[in-house]
MIGU-641714 format. One record per residue (C-alpha): y, z, x; chain; residue in three letters; residue number from 0. Coordinates in pm, whole numbers, plus 32768, in hexadecimal, padded with zeros to 4 digits. Each point is the difference from the previous one (the first is absolute). Example, Ala and Ser with C-alpha at 12.3 -4.5 7.8 and 13.67 -1.06 7.14 Angstrom:
BEGIN
@y:7E3E z:830C x:84CE chain:A resn:ALA resi:0
@y:8158 z:7FBE x:8089 chain:A resn:SER resi:1
% end
This chain:
BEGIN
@y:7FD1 z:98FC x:3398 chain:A resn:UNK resi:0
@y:8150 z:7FE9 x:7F40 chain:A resn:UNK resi:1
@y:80CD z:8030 x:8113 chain:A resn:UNK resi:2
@y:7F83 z:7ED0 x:8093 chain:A resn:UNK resi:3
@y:800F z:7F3E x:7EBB chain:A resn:UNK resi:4
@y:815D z:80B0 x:7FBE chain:A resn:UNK resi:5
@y:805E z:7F65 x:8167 chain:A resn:UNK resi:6
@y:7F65 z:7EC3 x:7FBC chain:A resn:UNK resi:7
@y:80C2 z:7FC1 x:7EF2 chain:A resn:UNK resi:8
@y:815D z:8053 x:8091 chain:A resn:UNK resi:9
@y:7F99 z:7F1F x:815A chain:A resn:UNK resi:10
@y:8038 z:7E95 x:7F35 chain:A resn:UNK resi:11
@y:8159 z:8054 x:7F97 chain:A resn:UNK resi:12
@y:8061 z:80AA x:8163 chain:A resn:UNK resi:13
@y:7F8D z:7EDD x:80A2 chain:A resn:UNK resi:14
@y:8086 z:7F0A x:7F4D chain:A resn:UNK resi:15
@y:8176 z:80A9 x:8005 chain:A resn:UNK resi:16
@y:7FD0 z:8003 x:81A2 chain:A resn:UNK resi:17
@y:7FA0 z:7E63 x:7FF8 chain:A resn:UNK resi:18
@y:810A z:7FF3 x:7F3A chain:A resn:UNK resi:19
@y:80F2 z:80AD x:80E1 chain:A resn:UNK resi:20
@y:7F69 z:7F1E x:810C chain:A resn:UNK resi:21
@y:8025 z:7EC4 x:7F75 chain:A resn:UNK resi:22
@y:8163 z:8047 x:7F8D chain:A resn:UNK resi:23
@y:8062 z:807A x:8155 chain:A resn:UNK resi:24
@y:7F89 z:7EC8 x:80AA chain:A resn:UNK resi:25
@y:80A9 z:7F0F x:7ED8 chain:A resn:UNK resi:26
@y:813F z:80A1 x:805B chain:A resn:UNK resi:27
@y:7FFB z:7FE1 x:816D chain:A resn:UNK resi:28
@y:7F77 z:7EB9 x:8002 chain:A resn:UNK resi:29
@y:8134 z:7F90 x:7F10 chain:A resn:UNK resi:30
@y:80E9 z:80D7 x:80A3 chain:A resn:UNK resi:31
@y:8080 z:805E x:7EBF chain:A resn:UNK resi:32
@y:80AA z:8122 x:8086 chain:A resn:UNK resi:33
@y:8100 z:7F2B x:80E4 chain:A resn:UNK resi:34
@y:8096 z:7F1B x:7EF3 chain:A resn:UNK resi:35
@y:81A8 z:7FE1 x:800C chain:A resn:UNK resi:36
@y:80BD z:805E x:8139 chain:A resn:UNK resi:37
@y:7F9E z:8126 x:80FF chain:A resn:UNK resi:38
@y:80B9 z:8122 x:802B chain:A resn:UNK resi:39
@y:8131 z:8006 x:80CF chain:A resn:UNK resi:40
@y:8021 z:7E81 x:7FEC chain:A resn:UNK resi:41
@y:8128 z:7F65 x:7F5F chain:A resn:UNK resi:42
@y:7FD1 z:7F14 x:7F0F chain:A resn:UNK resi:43
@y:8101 z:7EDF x:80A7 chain:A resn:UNK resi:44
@y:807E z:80C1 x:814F chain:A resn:UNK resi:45
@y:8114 z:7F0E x:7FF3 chain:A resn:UNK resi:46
@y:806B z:8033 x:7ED5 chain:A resn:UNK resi:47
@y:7FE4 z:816B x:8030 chain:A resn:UNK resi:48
@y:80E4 z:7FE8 x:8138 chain:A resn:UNK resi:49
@y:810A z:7F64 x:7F35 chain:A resn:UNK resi:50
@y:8001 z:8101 x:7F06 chain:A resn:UNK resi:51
@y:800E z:8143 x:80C7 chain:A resn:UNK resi:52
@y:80E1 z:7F8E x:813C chain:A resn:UNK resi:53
@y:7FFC z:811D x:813C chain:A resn:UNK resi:54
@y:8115 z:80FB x:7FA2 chain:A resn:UNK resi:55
@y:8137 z:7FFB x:80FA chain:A resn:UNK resi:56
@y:7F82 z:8140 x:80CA chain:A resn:UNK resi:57
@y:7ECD z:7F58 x:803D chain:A resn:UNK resi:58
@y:80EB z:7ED4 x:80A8 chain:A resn:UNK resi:59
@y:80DF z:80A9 x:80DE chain:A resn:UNK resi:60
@y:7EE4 z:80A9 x:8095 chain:A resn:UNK resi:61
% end
């Protein structure tokens, strides 16, 4: 009978921790908090990258 009590009493917190997880999962997918500021690989201003890093000469005469 204490075991069940025993397991009855650790069940709330468990299962509040998992709706927890849950709800904080969907919150951040919904708000796509994890895609805020530029992706990776993507300049911030190509053009202004292409200014500042011209093609060396090799890369030119071939």
């Amino acid at each position: 009978m204490s075991s069940i009590s025993e397991w009855l009493s650790h069940f709330w917190p468990v299962l509040m921790l998992i709706a927890l997880a849950i709800a904080l999962t969907v919150f951040v997918f919904r708000r796509r908090l994890f895609e805020r500021g530029y992706r990776k690989g993507e300049a911030k201003d190509p053009s202004q990258v292409k200014r500042e890093n011209p093609p060396d000469e090799w890369s030119r005469s071939h």
